[in-house]
PDB file as gemmi writes it, atoms N, CA and C in Angstrom:
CRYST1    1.000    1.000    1.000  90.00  90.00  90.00 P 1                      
ATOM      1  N   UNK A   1      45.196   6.678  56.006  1.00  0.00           N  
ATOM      2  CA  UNK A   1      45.617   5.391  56.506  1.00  0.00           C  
ATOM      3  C   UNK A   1      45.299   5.316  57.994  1.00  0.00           C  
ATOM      4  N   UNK A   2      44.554   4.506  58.328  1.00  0.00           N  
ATOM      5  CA  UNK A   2      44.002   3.891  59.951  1.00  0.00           C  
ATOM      6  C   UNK A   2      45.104   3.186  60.682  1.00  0.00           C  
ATOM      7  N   UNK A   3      45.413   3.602  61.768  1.00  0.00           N  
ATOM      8  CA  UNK A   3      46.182   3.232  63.103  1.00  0.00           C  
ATOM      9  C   UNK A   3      45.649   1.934  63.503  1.00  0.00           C  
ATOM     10  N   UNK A   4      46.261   1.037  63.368  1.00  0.00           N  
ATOM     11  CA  UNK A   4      45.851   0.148  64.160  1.00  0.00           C  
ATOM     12  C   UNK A   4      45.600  -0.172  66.130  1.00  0.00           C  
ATOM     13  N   UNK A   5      44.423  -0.632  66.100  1.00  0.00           N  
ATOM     14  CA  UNK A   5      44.442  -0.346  67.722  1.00  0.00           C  
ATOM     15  C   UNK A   5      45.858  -1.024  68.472  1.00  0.00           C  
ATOM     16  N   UNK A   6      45.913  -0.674  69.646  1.00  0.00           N  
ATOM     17  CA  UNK A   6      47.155  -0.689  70.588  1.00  0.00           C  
ATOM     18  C   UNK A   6      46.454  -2.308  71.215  1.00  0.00           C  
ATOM     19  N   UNK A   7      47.571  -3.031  71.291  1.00  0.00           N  
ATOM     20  CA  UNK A   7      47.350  -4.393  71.935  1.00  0.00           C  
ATOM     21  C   UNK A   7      47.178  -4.538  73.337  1.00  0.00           C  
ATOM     22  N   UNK A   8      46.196  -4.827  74.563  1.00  0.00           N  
ATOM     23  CA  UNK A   8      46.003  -4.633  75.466  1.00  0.00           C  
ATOM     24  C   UNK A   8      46.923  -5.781  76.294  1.00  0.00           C  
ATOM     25  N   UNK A   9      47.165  -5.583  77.635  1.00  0.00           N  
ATOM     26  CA  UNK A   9      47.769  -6.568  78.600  1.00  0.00           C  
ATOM     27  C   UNK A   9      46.451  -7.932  78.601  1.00  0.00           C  
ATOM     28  N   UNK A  10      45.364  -7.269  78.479  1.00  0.00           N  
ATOM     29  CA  UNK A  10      44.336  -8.753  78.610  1.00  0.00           C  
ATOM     30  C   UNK A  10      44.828  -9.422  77.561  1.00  0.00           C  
ATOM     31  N   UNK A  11      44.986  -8.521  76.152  1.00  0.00           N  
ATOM     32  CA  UNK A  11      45.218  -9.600  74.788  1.00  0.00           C  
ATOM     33  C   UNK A  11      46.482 -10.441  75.358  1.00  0.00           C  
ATOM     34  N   UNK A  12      47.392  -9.277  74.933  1.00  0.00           N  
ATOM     35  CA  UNK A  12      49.095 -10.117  75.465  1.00  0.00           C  
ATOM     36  C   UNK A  12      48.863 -11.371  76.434  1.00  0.00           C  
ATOM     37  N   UNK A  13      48.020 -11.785  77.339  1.00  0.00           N  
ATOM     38  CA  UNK A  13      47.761 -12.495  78.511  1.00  0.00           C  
ATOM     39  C   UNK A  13      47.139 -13.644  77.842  1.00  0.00           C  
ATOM     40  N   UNK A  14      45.990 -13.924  76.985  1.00  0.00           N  
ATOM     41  CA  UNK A  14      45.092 -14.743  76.556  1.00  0.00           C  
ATOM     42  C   UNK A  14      46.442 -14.995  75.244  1.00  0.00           C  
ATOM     43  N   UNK A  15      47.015 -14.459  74.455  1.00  0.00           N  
ATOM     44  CA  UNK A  15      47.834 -14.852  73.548  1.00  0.00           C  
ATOM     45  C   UNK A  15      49.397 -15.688  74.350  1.00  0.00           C  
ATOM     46  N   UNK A  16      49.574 -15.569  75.254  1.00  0.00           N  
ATOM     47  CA  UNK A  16      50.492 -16.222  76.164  1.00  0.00           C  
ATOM     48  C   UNK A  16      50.050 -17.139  76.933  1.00  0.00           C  
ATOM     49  N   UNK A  17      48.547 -17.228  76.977  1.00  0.00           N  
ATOM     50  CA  UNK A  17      47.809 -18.699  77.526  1.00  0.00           C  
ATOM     51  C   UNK A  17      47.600 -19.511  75.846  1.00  0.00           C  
ATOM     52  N   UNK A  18      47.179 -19.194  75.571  1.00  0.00           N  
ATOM     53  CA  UNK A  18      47.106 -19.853  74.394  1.00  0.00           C  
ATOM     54  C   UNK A  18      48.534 -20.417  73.226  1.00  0.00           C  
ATOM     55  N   UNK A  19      49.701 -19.845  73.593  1.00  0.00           N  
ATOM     56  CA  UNK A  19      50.450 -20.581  73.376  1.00  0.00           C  
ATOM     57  C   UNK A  19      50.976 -20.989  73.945  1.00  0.00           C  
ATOM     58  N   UNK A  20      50.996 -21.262  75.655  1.00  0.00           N  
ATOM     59  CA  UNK A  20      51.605 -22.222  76.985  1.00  0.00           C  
ATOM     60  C   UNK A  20      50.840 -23.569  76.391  1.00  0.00           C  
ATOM     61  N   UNK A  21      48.651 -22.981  75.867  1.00  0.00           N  
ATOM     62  CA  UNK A  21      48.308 -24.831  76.562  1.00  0.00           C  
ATOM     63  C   UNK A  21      48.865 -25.235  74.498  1.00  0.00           C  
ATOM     64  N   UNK A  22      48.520 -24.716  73.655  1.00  0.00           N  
ATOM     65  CA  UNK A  22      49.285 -24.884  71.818  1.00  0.00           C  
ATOM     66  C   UNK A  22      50.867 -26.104  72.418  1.00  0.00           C  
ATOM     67  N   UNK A  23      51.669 -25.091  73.089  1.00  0.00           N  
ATOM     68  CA  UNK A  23      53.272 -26.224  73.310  1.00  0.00           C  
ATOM     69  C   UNK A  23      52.527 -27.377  74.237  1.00  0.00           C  
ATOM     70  N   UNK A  24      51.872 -27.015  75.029  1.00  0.00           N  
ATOM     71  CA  UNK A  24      51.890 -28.220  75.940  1.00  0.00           C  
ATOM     72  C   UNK A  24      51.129 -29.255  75.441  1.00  0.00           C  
ATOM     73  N   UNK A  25      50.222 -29.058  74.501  1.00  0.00           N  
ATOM     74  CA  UNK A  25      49.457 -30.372  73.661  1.00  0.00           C  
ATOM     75  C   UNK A  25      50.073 -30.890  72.738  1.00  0.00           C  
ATOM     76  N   UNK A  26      51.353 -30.063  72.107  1.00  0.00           N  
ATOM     77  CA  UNK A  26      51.762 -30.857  71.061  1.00  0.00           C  
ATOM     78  C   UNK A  26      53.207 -31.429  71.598  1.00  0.00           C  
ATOM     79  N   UNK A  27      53.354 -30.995  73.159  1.00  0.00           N  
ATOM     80  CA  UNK A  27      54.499 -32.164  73.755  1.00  0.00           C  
ATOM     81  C   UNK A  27      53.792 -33.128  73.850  1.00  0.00           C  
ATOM     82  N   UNK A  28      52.396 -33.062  74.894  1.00  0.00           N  
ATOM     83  CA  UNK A  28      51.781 -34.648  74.874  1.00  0.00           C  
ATOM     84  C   UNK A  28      51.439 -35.450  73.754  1.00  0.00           C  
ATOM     85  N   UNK A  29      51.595 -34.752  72.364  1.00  0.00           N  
ATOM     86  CA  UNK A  29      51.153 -35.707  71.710  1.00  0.00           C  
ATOM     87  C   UNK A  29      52.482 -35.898  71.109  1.00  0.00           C  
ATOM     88  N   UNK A  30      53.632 -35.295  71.703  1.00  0.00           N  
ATOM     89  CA  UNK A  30      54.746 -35.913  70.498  1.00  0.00           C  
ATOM     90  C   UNK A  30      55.199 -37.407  71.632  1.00  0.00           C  
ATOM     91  N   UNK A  31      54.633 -37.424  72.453  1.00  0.00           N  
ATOM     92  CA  UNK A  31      55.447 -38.201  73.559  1.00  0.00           C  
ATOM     93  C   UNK A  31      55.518 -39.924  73.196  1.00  0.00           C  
ATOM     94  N   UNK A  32      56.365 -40.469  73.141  1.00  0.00           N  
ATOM     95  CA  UNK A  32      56.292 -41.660  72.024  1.00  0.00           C  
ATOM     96  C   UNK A  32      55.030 -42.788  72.423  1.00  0.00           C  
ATOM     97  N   UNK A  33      54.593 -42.735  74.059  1.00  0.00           N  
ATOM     98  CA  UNK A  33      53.350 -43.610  73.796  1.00  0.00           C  
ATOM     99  C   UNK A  33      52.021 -43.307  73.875  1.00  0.00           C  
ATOM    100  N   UNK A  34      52.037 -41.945  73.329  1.00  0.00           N  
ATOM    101  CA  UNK A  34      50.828 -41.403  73.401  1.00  0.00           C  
ATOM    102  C   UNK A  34      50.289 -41.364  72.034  1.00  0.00           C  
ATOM    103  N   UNK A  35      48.879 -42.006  71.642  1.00  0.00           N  
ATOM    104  CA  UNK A  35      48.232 -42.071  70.554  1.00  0.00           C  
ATOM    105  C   UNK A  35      46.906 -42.342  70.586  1.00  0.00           C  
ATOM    106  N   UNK A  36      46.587 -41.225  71.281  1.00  0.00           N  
ATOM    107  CA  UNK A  36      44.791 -40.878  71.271  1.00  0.00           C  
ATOM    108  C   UNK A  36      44.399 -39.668  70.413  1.00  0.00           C  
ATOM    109  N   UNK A  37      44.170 -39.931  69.394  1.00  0.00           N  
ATOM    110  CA  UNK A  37      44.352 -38.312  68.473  1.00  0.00           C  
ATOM    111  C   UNK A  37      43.161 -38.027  68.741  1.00  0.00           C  
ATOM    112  N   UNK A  38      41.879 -38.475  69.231  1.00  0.00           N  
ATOM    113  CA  UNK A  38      40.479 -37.582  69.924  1.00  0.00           C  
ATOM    114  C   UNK A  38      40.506 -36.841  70.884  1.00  0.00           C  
ATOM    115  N   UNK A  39      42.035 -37.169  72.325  1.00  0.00           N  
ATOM    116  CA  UNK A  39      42.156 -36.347  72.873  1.00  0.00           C  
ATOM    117  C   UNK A  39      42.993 -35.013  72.807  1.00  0.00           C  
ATOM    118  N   UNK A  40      43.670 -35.515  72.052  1.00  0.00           N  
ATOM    119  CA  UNK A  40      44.339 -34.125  71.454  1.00  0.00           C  
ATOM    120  C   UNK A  40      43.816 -33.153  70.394  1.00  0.00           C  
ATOM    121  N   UNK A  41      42.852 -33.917  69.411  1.00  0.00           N  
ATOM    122  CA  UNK A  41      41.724 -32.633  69.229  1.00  0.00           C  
ATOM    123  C   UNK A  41      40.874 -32.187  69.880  1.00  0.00           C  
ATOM    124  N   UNK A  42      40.399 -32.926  70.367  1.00  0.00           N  
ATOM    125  CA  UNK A  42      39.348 -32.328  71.520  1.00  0.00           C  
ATOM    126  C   UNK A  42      40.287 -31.251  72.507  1.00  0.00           C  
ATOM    127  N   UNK A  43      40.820 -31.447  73.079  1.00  0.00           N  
ATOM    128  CA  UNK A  43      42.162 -30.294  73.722  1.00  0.00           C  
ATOM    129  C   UNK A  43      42.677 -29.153  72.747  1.00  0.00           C  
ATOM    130  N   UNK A  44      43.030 -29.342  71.328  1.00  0.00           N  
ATOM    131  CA  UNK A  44      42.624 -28.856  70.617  1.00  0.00           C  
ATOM    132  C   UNK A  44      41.842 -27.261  70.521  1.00  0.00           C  
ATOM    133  N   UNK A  45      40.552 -27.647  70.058  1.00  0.00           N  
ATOM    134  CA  UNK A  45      39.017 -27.626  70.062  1.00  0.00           C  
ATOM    135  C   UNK A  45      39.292 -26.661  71.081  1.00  0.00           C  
ATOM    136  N   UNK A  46      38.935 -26.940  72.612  1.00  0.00           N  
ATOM    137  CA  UNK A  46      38.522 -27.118  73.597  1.00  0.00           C  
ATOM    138  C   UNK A  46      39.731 -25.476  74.079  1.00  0.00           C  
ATOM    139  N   UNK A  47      41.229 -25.629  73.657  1.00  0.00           N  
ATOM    140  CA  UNK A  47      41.801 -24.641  74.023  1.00  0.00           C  
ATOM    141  C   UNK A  47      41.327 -23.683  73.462  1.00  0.00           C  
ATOM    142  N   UNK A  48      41.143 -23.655  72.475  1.00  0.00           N  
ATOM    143  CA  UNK A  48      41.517 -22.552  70.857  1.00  0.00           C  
ATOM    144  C   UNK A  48      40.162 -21.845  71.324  1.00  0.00           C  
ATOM    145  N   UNK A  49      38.809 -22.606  71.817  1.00  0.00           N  
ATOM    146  CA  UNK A  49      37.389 -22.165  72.181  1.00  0.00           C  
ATOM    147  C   UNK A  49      37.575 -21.272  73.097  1.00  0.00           C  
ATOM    148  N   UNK A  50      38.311 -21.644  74.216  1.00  0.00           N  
ATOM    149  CA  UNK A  50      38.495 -21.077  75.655  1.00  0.00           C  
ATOM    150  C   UNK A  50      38.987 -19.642  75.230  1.00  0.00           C  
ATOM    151  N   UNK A  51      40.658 -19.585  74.556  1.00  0.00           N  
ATOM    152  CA  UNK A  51      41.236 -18.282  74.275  1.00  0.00           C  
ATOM    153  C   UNK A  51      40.294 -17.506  73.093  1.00  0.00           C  
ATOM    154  N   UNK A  52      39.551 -17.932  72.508  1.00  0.00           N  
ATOM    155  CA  UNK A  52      38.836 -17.559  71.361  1.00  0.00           C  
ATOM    156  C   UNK A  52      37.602 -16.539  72.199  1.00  0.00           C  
ATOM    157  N   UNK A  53      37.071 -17.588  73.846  1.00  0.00           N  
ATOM    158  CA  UNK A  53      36.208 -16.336  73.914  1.00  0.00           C  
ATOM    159  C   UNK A  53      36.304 -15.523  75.199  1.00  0.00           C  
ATOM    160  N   UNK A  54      37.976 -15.738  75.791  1.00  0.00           N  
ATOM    161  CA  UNK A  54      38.740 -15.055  76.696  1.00  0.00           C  
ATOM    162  C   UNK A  54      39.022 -13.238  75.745  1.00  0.00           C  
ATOM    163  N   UNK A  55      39.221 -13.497  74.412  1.00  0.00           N  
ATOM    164  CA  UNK A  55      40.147 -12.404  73.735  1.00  0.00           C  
ATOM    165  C   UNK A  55      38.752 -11.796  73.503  1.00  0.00           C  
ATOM    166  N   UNK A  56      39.176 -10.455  72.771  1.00  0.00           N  
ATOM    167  CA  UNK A  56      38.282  -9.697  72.547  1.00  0.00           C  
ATOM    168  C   UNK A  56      38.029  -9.461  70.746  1.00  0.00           C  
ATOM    169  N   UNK A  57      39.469  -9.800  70.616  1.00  0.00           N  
ATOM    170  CA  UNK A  57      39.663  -9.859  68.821  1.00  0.00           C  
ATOM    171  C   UNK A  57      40.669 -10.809  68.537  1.00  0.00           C  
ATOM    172  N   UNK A  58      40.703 -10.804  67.593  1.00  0.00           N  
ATOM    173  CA  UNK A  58      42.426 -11.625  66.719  1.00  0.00           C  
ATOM    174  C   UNK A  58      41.717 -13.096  67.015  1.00  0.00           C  
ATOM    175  N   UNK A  59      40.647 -13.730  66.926  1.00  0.00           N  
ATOM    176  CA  UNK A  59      40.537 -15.429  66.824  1.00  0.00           C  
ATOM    177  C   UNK A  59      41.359 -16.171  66.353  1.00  0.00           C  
ATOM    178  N   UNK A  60      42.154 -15.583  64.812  1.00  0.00           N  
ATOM    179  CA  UNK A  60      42.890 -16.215  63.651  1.00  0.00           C  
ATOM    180  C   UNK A  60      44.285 -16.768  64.387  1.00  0.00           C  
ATOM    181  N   UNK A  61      44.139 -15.457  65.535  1.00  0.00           N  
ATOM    182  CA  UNK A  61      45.834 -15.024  65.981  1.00  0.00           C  
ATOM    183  C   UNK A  61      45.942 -16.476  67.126  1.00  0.00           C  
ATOM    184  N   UNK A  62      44.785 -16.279  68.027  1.00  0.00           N  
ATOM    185  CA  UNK A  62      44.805 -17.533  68.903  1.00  0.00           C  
ATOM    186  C   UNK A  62      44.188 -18.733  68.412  1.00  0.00           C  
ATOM    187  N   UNK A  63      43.888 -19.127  67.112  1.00  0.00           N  
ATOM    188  CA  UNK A  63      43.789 -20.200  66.325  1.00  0.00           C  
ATOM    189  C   UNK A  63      44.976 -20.783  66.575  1.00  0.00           C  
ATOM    190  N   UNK A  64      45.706 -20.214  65.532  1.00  0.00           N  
ATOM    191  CA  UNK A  64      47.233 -20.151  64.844  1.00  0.00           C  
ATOM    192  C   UNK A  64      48.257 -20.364  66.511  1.00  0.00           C  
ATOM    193  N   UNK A  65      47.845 -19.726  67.535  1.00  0.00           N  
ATOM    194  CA  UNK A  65      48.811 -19.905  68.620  1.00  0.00           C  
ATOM    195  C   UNK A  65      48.607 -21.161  69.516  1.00  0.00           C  
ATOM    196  N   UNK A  66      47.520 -21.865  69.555  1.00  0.00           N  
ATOM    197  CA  UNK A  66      47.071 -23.146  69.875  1.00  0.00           C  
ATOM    198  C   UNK A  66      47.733 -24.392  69.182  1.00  0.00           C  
ATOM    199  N   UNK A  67      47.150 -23.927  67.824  1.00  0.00           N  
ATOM    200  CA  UNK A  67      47.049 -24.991  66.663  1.00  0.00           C  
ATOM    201  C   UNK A  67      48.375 -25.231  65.904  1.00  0.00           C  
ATOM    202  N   UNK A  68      49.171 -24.354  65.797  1.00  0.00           N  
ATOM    203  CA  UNK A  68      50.265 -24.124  65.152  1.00  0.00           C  
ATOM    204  C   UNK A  68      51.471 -25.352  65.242  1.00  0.00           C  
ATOM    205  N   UNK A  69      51.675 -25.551  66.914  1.00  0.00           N  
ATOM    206  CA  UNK A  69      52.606 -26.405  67.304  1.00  0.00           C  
ATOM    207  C   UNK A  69      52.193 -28.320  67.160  1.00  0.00           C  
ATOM    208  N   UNK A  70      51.222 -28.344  66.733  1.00  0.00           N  
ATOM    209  CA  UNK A  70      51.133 -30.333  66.398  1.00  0.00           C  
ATOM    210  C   UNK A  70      51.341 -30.218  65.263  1.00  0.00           C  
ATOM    211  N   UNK A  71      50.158 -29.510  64.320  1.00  0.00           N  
ATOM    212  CA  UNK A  71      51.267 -30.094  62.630  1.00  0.00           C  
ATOM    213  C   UNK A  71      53.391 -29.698  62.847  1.00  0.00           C  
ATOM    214  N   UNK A  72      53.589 -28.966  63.112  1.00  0.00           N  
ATOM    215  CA  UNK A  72      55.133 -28.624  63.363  1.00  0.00           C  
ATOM    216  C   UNK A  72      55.686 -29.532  63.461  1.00  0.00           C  
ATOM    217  N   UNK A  73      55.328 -30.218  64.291  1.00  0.00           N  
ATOM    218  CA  UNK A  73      55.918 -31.629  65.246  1.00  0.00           C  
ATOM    219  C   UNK A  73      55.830 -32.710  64.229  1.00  0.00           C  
ATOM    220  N   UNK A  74      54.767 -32.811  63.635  1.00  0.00           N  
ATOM    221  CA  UNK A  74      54.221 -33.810  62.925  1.00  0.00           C  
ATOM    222  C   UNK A  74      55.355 -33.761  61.429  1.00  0.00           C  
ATOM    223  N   UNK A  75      55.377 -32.753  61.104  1.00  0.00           N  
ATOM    224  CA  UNK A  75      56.055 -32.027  59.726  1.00  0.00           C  
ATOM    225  C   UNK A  75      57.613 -32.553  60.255  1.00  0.00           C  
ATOM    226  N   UNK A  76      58.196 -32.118  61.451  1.00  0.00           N  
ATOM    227  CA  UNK A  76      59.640 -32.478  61.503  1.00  0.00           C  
ATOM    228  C   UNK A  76      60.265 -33.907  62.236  1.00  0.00           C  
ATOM    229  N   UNK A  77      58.678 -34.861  62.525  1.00  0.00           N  
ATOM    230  CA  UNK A  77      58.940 -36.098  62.826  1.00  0.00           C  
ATOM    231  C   UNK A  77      58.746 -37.153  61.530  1.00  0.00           C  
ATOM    232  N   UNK A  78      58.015 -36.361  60.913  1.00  0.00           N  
ATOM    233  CA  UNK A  78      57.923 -37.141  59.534  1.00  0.00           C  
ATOM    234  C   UNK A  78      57.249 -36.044  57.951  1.00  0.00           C  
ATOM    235  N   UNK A  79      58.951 -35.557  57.540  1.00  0.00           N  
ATOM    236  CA  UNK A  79      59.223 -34.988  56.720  1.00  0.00           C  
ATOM    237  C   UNK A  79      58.233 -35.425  55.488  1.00  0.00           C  
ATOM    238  N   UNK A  80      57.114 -34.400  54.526  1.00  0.00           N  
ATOM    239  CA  UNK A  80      56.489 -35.220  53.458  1.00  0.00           C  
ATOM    240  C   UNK A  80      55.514 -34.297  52.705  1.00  0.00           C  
ATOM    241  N   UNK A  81      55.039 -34.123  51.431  1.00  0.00           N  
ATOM    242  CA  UNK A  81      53.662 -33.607  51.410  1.00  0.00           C  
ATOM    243  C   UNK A  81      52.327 -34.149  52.326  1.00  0.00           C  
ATOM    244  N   UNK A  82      52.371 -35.323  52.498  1.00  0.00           N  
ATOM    245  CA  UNK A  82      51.209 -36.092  53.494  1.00  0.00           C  
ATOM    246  C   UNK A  82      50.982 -35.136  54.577  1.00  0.00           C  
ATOM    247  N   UNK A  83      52.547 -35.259  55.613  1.00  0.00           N  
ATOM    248  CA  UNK A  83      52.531 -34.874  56.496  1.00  0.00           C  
ATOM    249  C   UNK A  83      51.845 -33.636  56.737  1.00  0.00           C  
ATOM    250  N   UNK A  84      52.821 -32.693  55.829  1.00  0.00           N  
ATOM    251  CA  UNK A  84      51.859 -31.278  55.639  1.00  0.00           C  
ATOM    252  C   UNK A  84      50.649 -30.834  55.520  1.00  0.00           C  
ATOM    253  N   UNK A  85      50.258 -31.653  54.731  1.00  0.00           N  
ATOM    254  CA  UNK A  85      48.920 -31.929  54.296  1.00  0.00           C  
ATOM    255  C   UNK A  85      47.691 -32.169  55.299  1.00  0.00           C  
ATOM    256  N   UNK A  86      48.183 -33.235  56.218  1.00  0.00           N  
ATOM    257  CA  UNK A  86      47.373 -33.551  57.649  1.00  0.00           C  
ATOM    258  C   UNK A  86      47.890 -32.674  58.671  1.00  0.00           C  
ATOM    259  N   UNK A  87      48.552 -31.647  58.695  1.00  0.00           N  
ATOM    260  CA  UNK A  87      49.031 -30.382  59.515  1.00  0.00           C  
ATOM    261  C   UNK A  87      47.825 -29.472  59.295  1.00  0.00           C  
ATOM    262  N   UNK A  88      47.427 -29.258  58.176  1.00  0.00           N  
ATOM    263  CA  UNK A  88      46.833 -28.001  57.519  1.00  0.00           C  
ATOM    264  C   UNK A  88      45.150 -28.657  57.963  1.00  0.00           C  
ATOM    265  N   UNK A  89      45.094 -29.705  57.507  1.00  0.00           N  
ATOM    266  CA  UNK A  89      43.946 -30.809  58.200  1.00  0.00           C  
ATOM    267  C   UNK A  89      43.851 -30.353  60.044  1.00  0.00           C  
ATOM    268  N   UNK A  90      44.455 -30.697  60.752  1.00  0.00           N  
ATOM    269  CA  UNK A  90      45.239 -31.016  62.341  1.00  0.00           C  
ATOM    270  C   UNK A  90      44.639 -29.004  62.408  1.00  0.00           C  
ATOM    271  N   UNK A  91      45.259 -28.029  61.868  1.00  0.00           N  
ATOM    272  CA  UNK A  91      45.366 -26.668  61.945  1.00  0.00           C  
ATOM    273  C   UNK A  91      44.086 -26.227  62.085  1.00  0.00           C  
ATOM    274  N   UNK A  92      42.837 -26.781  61.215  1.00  0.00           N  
ATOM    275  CA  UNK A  92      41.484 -26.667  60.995  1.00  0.00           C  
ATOM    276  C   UNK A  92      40.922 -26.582  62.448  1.00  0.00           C  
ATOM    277  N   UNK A  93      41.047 -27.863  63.460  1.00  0.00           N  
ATOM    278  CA  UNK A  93      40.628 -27.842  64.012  1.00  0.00           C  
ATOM    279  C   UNK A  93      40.627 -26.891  65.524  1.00  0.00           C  
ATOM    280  N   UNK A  94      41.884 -26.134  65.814  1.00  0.00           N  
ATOM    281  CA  UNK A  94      41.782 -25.189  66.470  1.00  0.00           C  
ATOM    282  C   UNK A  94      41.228 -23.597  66.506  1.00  0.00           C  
ATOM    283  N   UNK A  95      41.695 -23.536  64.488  1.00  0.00           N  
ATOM    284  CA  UNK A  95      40.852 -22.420  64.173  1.00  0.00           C  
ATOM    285  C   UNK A  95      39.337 -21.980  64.597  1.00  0.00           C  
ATOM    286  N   UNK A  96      38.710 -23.479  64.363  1.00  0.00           N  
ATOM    287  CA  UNK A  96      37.380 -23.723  64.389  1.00  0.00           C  
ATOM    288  C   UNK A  96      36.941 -23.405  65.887  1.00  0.00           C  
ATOM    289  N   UNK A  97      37.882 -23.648  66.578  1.00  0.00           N  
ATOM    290  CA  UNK A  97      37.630 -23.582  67.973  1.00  0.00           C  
ATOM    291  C   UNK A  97      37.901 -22.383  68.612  1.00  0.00           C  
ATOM    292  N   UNK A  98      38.807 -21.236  67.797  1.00  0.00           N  
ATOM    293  CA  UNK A  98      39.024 -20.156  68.476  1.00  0.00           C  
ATOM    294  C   UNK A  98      37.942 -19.533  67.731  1.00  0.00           C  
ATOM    295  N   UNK A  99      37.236 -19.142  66.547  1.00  0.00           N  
ATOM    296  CA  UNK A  99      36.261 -18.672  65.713  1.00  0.00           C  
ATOM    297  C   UNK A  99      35.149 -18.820  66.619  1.00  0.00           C  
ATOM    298  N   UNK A 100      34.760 -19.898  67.178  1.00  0.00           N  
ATOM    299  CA  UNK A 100      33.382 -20.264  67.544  1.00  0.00           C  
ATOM    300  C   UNK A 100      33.592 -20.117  68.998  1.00  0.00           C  
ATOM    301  N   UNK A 101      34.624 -19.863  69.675  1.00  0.00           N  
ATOM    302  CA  UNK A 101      34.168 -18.861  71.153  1.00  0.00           C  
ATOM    303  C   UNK A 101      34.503 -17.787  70.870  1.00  0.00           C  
ATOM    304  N   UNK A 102      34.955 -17.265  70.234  1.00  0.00           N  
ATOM    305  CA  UNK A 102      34.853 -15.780  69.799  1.00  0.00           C  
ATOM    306  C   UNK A 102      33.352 -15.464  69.534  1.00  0.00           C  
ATOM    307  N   UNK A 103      32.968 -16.193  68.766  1.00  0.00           N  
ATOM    308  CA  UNK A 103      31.001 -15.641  68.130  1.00  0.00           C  
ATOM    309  C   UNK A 103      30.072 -15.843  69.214  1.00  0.00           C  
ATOM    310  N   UNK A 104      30.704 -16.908  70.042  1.00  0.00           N  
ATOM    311  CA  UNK A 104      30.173 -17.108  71.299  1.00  0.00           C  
ATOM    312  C   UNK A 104      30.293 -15.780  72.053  1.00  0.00           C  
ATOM    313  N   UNK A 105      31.247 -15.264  72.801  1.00  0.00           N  
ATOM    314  CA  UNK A 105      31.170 -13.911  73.218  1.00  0.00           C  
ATOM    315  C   UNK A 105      30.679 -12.987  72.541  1.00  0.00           C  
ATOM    316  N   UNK A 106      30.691 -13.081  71.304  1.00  0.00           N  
ATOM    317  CA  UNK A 106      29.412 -11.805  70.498  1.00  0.00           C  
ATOM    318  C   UNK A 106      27.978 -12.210  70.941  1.00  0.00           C  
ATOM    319  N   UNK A 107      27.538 -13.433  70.771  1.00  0.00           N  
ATOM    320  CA  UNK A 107      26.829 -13.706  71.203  1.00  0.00           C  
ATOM    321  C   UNK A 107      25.915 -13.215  72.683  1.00  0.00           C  
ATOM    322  N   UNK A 108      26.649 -13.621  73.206  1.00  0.00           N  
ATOM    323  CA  UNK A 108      26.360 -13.452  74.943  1.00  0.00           C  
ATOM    324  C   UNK A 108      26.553 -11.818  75.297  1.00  0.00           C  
ATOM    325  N   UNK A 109      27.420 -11.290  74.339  1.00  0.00           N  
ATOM    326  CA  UNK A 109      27.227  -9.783  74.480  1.00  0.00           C  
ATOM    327  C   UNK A 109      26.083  -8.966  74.284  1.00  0.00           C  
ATOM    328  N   UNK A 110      25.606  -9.611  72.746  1.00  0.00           N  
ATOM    329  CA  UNK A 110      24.759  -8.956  72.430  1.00  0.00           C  
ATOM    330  C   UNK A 110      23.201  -9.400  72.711  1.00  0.00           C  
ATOM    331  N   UNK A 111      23.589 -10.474  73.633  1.00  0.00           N  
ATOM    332  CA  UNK A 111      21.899 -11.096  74.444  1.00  0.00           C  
ATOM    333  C   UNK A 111      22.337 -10.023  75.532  1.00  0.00           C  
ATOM    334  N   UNK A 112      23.378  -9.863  76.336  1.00  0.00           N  
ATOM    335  CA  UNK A 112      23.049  -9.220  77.788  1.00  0.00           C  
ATOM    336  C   UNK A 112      23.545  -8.075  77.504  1.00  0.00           C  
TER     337      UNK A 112                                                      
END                                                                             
């Protein structure tokens, strides 16, 4: 049975940025006159990318720590299968964004 590696202060650091800007997008979007849902995926997107190619591993982990908090919000402002449903929808899009700066830093690693 394999040891799992030891979690570094860089990880701990990029997983604690990534769930400061995760709360802080899904306050702005719970805020009652805010309803631009392009900017909040794109912010989204845009975080999940950043911590995705800040970290060195765990994408899923800073997906999930971005993305996690708008469906939440969404789920306990309006209780439903729908709701859930467009959470798991809403969830997609940060994954996507921590995955693809992650491959990005493989990338750029393995050019330089």
């Amino acid at each position: 049975m394999t040891k799992a590696p030891a979690v570094s202060k860089r990880e701990m650091g990029v997983l604690a940025l990534a769930l400061g800007l995760g709360l802080f997008i899904a306050w702005m979007d719970s805020r009652p006159h805010w309803d631009d849902t392009g900017i909040t995926a794109a912010s989204l997107l845009l975080s999940a990318g950043l911590t995705g190619f800040l970290a060195r591993r765990r994408p899923w982990l800073l997906g999930l720590a971005v993305g996690l908090w708008v469906p939440l919000t969404v789920v306990a402002q309006h209780p439903s299968i729908a709701s859930l449903a467009g959470g798991l929808v809403i969830l997609s899009i940060p994954m996507a964004g921590a995955f693809a700066g992650a491959g990005l830093r493989r990338m750029l690693a393995a050019a330089g």
